[in-house]
LUMTIPA-823730 format. One record per residue (C-alpha): residue in three letters; chain; x, y, z. Coordinates in Angstrom, 3 decimals, always signed. Layout:
# LUMTIPA-823730
<r code="ALA" unit="A" c1="X" c2="Y" c3="Z"/>
...
END
This chain:
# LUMTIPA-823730
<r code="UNK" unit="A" c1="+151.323" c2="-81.348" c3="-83.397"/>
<r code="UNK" unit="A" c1="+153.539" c2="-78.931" c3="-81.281"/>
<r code="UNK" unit="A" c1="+151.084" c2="-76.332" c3="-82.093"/>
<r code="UNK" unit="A" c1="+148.010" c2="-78.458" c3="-80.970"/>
<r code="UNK" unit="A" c1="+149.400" c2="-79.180" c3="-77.510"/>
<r code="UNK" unit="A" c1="+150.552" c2="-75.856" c3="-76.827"/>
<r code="UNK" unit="A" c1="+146.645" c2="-74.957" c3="-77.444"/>
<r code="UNK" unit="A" c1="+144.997" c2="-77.691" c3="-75.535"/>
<r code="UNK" unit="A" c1="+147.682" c2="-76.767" c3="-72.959"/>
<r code="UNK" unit="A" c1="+146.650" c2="-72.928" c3="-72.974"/>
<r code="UNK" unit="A" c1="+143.049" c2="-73.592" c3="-72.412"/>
<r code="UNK" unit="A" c1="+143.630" c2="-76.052" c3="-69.710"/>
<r code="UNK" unit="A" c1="+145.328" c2="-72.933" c3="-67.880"/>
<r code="UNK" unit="A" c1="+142.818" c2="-70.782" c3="-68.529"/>
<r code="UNK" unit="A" c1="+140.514" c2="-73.267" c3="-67.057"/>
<r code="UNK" unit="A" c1="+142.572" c2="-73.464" c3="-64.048"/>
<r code="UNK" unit="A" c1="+142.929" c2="-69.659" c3="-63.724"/>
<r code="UNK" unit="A" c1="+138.836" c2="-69.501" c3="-63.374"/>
<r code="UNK" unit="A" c1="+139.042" c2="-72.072" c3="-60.878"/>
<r code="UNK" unit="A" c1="+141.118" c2="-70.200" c3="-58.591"/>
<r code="UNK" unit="A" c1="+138.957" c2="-67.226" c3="-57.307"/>
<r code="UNK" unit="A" c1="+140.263" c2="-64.104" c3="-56.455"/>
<r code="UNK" unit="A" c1="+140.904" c2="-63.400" c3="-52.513"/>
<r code="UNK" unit="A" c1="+137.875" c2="-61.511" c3="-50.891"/>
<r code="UNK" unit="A" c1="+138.267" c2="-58.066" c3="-49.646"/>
<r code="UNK" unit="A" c1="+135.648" c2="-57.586" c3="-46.599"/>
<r code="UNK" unit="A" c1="+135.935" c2="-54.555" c3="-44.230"/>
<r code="UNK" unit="A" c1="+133.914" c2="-53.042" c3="-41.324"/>
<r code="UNK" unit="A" c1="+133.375" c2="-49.229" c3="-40.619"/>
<r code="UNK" unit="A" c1="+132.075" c2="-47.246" c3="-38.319"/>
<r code="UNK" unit="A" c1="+131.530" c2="-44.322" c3="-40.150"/>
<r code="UNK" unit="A" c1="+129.883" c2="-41.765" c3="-37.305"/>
<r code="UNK" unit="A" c1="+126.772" c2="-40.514" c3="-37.532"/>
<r code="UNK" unit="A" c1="+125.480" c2="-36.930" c3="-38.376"/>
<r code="UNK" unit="A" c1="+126.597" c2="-35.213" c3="-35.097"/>
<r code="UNK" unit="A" c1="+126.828" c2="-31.628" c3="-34.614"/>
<r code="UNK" unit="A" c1="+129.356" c2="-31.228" c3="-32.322"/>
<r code="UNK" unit="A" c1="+131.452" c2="-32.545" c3="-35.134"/>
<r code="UNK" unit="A" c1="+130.295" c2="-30.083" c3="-37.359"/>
<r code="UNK" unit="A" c1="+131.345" c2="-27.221" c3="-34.945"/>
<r code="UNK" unit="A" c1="+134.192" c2="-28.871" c3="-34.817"/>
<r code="UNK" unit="A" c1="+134.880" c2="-29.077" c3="-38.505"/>
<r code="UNK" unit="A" c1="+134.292" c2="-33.108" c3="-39.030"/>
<r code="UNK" unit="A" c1="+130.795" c2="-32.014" c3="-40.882"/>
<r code="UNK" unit="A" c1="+129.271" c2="-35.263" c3="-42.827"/>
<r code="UNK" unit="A" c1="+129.687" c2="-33.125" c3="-46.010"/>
<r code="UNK" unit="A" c1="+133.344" c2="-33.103" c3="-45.839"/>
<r code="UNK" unit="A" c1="+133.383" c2="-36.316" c3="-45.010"/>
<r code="UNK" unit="A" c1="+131.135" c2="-38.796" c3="-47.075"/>
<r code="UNK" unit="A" c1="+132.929" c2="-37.703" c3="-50.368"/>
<r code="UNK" unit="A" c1="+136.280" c2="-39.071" c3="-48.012"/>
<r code="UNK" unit="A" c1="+134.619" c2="-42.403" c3="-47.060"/>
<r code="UNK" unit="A" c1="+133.174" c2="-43.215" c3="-50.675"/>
<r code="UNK" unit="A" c1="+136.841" c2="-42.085" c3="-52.279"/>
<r code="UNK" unit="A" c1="+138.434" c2="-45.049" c3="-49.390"/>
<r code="UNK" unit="A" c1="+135.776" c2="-47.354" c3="-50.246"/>
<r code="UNK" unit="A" c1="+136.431" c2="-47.214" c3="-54.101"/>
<r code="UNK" unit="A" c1="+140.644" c2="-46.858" c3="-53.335"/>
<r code="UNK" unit="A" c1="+140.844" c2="-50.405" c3="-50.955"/>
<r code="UNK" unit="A" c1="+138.504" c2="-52.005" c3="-53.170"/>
<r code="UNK" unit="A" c1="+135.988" c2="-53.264" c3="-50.567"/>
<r code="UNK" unit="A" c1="+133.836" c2="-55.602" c3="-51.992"/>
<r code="UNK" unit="A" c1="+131.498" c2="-55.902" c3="-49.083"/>
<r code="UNK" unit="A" c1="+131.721" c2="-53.685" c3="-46.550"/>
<r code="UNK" unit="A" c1="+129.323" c2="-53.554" c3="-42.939"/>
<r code="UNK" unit="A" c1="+128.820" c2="-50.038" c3="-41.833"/>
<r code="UNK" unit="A" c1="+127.585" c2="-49.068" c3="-38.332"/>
<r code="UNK" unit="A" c1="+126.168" c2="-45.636" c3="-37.015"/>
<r code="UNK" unit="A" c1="+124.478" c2="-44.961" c3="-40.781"/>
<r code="UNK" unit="A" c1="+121.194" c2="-43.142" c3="-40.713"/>
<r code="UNK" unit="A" c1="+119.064" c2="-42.632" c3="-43.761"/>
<r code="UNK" unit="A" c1="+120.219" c2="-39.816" c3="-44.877"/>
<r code="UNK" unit="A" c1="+123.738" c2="-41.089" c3="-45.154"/>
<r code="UNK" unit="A" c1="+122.946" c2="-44.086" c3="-46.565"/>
<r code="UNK" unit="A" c1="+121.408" c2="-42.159" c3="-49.011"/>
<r code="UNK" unit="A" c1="+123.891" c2="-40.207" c3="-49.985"/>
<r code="UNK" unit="A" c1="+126.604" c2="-42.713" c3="-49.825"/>
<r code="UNK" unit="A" c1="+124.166" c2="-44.787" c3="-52.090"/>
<r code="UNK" unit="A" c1="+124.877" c2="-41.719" c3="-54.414"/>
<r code="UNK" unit="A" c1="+128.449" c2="-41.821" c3="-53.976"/>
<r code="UNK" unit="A" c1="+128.497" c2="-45.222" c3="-54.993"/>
<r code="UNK" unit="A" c1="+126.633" c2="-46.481" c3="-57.157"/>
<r code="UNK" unit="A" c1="+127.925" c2="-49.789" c3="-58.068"/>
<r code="UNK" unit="A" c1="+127.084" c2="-50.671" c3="-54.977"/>
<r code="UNK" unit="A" c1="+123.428" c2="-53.023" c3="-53.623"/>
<r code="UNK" unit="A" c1="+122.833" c2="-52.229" c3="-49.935"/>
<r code="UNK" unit="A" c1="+121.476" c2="-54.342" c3="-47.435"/>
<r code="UNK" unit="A" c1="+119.708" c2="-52.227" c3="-44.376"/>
<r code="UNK" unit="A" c1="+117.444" c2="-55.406" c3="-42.797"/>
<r code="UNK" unit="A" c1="+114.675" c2="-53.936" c3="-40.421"/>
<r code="UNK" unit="A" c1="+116.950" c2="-50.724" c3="-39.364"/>
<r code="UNK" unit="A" c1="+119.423" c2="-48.559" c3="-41.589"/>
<r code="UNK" unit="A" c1="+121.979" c2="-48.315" c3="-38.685"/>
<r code="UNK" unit="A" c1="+124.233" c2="-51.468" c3="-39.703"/>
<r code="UNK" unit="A" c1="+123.586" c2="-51.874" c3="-43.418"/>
<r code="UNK" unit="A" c1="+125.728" c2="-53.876" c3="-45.555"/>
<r code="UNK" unit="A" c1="+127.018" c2="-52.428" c3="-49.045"/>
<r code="UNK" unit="A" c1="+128.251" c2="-55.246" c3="-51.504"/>
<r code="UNK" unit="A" c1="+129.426" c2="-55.741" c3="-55.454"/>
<r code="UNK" unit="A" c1="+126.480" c2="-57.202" c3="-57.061"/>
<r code="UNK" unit="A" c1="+128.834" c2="-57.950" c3="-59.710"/>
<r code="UNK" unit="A" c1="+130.753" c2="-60.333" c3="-57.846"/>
<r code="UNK" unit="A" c1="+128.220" c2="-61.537" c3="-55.452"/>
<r code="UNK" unit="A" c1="+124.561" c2="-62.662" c3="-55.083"/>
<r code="UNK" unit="A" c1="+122.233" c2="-62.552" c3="-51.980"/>
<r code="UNK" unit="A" c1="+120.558" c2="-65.785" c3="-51.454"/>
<r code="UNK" unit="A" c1="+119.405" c2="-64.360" c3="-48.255"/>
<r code="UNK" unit="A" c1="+119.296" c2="-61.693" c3="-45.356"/>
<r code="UNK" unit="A" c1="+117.738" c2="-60.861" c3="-41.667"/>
<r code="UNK" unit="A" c1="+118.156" c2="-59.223" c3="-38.797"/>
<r code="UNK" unit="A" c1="+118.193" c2="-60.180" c3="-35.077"/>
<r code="UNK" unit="A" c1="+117.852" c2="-58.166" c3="-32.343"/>
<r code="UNK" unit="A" c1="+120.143" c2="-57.758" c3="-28.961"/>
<r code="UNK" unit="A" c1="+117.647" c2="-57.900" c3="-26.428"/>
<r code="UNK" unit="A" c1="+115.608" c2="-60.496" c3="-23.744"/>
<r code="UNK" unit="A" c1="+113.075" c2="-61.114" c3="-26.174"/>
<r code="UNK" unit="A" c1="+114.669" c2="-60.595" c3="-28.926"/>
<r code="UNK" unit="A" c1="+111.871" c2="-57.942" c3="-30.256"/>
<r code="UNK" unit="A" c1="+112.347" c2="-55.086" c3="-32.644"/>
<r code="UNK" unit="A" c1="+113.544" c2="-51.874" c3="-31.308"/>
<r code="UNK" unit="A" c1="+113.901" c2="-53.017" c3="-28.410"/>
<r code="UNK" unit="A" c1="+116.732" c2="-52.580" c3="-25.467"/>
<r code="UNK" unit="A" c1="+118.799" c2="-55.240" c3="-23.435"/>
<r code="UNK" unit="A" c1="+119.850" c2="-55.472" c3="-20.528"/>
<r code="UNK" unit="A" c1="+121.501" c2="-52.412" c3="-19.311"/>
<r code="UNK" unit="A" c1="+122.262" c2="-50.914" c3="-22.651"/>
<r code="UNK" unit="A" c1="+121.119" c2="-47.357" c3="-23.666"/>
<r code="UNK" unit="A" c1="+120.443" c2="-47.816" c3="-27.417"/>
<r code="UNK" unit="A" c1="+118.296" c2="-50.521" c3="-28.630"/>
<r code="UNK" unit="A" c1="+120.944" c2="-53.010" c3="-30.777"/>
<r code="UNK" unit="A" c1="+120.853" c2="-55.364" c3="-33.418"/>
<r code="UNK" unit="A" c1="+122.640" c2="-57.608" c3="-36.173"/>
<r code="UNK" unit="A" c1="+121.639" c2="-57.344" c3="-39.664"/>
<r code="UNK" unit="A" c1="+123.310" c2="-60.203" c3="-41.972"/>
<r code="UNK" unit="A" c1="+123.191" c2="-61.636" c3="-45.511"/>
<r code="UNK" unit="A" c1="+124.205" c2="-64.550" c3="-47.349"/>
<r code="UNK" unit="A" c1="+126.212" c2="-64.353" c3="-49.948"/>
<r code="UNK" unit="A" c1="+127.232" c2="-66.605" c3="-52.988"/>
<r code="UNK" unit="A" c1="+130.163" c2="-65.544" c3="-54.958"/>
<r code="UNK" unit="A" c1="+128.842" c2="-65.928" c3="-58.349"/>
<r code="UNK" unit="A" c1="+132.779" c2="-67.317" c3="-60.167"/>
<r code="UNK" unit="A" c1="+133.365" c2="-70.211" c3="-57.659"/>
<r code="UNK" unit="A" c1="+129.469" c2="-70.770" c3="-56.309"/>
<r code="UNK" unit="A" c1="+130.957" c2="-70.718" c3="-52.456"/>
<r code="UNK" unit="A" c1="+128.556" c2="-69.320" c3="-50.183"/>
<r code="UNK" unit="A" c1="+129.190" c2="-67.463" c3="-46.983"/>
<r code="UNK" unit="A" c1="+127.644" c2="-65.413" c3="-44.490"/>
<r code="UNK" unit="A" c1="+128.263" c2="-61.675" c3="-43.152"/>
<r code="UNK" unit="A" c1="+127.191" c2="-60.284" c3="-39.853"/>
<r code="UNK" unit="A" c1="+127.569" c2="-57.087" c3="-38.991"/>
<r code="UNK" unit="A" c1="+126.805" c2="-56.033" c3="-35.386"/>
<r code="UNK" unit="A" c1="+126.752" c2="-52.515" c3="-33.125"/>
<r code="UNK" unit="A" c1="+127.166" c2="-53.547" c3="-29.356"/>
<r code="UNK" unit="A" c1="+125.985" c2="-51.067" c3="-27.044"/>
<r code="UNK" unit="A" c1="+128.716" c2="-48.122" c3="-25.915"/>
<r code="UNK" unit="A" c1="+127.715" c2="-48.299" c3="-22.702"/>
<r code="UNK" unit="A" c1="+126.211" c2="-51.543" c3="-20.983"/>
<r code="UNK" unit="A" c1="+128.741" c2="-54.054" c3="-20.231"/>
<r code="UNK" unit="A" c1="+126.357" c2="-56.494" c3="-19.368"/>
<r code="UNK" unit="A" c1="+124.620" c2="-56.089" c3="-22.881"/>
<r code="UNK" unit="A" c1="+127.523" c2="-56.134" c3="-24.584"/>
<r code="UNK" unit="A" c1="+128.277" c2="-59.995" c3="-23.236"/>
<r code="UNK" unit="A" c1="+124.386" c2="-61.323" c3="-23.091"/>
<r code="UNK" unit="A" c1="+125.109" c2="-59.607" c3="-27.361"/>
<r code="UNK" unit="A" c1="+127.964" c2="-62.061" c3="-27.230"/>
<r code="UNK" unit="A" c1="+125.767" c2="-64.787" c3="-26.157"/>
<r code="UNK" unit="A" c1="+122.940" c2="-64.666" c3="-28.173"/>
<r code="UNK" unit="A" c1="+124.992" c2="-64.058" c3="-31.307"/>
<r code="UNK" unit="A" c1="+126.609" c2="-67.702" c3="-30.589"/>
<r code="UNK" unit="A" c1="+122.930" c2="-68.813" c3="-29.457"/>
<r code="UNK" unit="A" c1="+121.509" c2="-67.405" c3="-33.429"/>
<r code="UNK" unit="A" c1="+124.362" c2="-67.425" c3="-35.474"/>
<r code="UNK" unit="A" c1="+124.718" c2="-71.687" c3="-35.739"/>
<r code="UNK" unit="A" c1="+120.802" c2="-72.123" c3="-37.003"/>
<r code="UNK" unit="A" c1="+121.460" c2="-69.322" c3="-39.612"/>
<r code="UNK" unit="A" c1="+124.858" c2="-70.516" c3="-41.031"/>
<r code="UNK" unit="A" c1="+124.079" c2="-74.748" c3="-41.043"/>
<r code="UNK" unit="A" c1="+127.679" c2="-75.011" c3="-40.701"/>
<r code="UNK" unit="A" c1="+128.773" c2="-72.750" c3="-43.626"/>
<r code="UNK" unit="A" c1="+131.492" c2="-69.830" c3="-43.204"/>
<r code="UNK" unit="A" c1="+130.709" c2="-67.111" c3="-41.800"/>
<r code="UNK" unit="A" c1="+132.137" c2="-63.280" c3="-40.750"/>
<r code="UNK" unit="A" c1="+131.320" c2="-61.775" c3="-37.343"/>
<r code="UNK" unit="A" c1="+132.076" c2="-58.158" c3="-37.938"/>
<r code="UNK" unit="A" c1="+131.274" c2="-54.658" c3="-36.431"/>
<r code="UNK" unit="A" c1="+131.936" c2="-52.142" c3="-34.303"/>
<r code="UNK" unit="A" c1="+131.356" c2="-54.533" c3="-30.957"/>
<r code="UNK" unit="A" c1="+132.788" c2="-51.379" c3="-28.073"/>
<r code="UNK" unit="A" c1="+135.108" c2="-53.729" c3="-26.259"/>
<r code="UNK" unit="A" c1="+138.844" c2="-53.368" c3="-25.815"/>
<r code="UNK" unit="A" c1="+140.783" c2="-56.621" c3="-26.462"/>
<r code="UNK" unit="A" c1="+140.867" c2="-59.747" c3="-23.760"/>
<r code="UNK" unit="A" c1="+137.026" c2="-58.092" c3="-22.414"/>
<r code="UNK" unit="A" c1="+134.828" c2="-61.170" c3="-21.751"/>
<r code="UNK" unit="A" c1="+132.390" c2="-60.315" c3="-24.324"/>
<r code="UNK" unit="A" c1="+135.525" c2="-61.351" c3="-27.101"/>
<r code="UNK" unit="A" c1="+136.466" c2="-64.307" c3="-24.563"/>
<r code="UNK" unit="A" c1="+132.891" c2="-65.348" c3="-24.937"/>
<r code="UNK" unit="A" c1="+133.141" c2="-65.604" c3="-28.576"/>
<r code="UNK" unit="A" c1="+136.757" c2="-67.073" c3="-28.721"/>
<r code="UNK" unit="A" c1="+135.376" c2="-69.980" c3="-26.292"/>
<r code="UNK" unit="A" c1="+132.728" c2="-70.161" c3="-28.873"/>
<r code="UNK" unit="A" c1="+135.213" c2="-71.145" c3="-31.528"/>
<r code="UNK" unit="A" c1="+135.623" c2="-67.841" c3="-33.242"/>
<r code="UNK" unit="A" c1="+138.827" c2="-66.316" c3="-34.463"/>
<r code="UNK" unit="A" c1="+140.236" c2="-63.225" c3="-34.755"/>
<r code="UNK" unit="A" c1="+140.955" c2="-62.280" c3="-38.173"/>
<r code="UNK" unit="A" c1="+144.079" c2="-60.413" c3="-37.459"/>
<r code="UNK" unit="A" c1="+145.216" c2="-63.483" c3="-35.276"/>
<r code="UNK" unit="A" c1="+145.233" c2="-65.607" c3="-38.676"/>
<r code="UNK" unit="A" c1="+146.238" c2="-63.096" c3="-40.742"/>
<r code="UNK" unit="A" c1="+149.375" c2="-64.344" c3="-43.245"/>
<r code="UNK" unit="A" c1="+150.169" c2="-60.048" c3="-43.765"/>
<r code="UNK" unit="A" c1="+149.231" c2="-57.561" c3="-40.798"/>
<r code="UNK" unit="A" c1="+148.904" c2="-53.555" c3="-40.727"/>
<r code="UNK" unit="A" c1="+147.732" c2="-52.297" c3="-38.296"/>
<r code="UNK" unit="A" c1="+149.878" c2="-49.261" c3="-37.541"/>
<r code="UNK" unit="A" c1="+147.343" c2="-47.399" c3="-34.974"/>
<r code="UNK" unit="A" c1="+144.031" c2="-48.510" c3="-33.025"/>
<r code="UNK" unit="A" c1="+140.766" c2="-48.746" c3="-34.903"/>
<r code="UNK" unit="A" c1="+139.483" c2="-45.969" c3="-32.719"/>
<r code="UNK" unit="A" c1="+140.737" c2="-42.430" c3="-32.881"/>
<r code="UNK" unit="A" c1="+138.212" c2="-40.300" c3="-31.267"/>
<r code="UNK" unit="A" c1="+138.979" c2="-37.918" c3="-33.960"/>
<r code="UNK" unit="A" c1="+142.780" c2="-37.665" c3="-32.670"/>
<r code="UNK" unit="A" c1="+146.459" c2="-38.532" c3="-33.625"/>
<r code="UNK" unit="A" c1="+147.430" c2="-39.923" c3="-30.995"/>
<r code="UNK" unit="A" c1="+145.514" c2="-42.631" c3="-28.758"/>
<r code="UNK" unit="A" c1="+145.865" c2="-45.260" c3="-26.379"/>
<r code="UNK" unit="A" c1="+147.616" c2="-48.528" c3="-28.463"/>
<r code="UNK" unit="A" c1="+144.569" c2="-50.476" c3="-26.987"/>
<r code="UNK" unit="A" c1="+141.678" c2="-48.729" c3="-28.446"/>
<r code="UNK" unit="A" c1="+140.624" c2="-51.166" c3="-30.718"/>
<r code="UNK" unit="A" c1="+136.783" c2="-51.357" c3="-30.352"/>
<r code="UNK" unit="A" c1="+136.082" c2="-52.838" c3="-34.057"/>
<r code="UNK" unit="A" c1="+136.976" c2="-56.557" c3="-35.477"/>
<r code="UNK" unit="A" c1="+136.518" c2="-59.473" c3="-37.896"/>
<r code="UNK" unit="A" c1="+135.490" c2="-62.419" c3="-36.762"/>
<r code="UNK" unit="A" c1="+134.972" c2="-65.853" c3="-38.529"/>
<r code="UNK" unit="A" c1="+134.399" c2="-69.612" c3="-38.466"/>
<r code="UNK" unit="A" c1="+135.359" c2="-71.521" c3="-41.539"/>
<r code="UNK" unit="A" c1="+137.618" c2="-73.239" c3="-44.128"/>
<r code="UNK" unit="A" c1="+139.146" c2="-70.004" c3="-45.125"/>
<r code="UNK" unit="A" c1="+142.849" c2="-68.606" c3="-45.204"/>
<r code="UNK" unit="A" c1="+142.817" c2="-65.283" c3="-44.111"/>
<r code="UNK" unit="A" c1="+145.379" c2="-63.294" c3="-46.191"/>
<r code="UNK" unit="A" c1="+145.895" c2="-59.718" c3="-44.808"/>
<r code="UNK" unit="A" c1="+144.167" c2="-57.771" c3="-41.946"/>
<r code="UNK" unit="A" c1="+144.176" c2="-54.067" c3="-42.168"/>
<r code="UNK" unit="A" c1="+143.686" c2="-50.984" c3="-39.855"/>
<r code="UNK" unit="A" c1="+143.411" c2="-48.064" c3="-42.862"/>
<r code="UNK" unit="A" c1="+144.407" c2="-44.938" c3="-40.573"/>
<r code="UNK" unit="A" c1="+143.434" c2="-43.176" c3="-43.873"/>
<r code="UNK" unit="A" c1="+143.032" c2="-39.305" c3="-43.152"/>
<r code="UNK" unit="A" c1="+142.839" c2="-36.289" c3="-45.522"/>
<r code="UNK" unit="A" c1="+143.270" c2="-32.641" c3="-45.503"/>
<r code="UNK" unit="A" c1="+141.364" c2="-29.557" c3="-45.035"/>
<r code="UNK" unit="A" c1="+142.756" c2="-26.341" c3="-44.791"/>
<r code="UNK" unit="A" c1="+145.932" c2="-27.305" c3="-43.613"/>
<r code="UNK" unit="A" c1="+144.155" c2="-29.532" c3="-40.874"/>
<r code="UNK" unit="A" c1="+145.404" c2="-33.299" c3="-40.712"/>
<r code="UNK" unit="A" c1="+141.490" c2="-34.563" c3="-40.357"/>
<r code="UNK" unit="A" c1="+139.759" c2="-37.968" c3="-40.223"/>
<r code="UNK" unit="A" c1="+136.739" c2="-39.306" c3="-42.247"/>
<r code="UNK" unit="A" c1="+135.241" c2="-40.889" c3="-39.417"/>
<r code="UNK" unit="A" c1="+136.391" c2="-41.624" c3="-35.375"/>
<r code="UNK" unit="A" c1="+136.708" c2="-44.949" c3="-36.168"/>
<r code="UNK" unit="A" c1="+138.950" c2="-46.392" c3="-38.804"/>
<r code="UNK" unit="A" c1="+138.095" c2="-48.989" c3="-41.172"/>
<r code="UNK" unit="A" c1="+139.112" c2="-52.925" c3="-40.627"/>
<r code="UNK" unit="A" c1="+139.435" c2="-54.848" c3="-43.773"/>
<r code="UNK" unit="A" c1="+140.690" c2="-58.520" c3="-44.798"/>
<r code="UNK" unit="A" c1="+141.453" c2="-60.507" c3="-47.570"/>
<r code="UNK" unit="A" c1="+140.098" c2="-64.003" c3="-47.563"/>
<r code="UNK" unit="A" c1="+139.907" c2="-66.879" c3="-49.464"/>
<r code="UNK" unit="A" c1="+138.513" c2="-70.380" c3="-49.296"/>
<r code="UNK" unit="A" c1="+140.566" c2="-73.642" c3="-48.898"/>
<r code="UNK" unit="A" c1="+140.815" c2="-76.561" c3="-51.128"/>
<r code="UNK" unit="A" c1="+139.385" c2="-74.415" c3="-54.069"/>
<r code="UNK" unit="A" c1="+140.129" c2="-76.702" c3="-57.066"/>
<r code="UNK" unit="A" c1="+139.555" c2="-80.105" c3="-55.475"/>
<r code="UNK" unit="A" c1="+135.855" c2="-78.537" c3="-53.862"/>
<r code="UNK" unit="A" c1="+134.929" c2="-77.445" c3="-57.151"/>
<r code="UNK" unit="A" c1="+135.967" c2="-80.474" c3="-59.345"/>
<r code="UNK" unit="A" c1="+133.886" c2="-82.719" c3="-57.113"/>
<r code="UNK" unit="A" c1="+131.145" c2="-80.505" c3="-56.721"/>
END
């Protein structure tokens, strides 16, 4: 009899165990495209995609948004990693690399940062044309479904950079129908700019605001350098949703080559750990 409950007992944990998911590692990289003043420099792409795919496979990222990635290093990290699906929407520059064995796509698009809101097109006063691709994700263990956008403001045009602000709040709501969702990217505004107002008086947060564990030891921007201005932080993770967010990371990851302190990219990755609230009650009544 002993025996028998300490069975039925065993498989009611085990049951429990698969209804807790595992926290959700997300991150967001700029990873600098092929430039050759870098190469002159000695920050060549060669030397540094094997760095990038090695960080991506050490932290685990599970889905990661990428910005500055032309086809020929999407390629090539495609190479370096195979286990990852990518997601490139209408335009390589801000694809999104994810676990197919953890997750599913049940959908994906891209919008554009402009008046009109047509392809390749510029806005405002910005010098690049810019866009947001996203996806849709269901996490294939618990069946919760959330949504990933991963934006490239403009470097220059302030004014672009808050009508992106606005028209992100404007597209994101008849995308999402009220399910979670991540804002992420590499949006080229320093903290309290009113493009990040704007989206804070939209009812985003932060992610490192919410954060239960922070590290963020330097800014996400580094220009290539040691040493930089504590407000340099051009990159973040945004959300809206019934999520705890766990830990919020800065990696200043940086490697060696010939006795050179260098960096795999100017910008640094951002990644969190997330999961969703209410996990056991949401999926007994579902």
């Amino acid at each position: 009899m002993i025996f028998k409950k300490f069975v039925f007992f065993s498989f009611f944990l085990l049951a429990l165990a698969k209804t807790f998911a595992e926290p959700i590692r997300i991150a967001t990289w700029n990873i600098r495209c092929i430039d050759q003043k870098d190469s002159l420099n000695g920050d060549t792409w060669l030397k540094r995609a094997p760095e990038i795919s090695l960080l991506t496979h050490f932290h685990h990222f599970e889905i990661i948004g990428m910005q500055e990635v032309d086809s020929i290093q999407q390629m090539m990290l495609s190479n370096l990693l195979p286990e990852y699906k990518w997601i490139s929407g209408e335009h390589h520059g801000n694809p999104i690399a994810y676990l197919p064995s953890r997750f599913e796509v049940v959908n994906q698009g891209t919008f554009w940062y402009s008046k009109d809101g047509q392809s390749n097109t510029k806005g405002w006063d910005a010098r690049h044309p810019r866009f947001c691709n996203w996806a849709h994700f269901l996490e294939k263990n618990t069946k919760k479904e959330f949504f990933i956008f991963n934006s490239h403001w403009d470097h220059k045009g302030d004014t672009a950079r808050i009508e992106s602000a606005k028209l992100a709040l404007n597209k994101i709501p008849d995308i999402v129908k009220n399910k979670t969702f991540f804002f992420i990217g590499d949006f080229n505004s320093k903290p309290n700019r009113k493009a990040l107002k704007l989206l804070e008086k939209g009812g985003l947060f932060d992610a490192r605001t919410k954060a239960k564990y922070v590290y963020a030891p330097k800014p996400s921007f580094n220009h290539y350098k040691e040493n930089n201005p504590e407000d340099n932080n051009l990159d973040y993770i945004y959300f809206l949703g019934n999520v705890n967010i766990i830990r919020f990371g800065i990696l200043d990851n940086t490697y060696r080559d010939e006795n050179r302190l260098r960096f795999p990219s100017d910008h640094f990755p951002l990644m969190i750990d997330f999961e969703f609230k209410n996990q056991i009650i949401d999926s007994i009544t579902n």
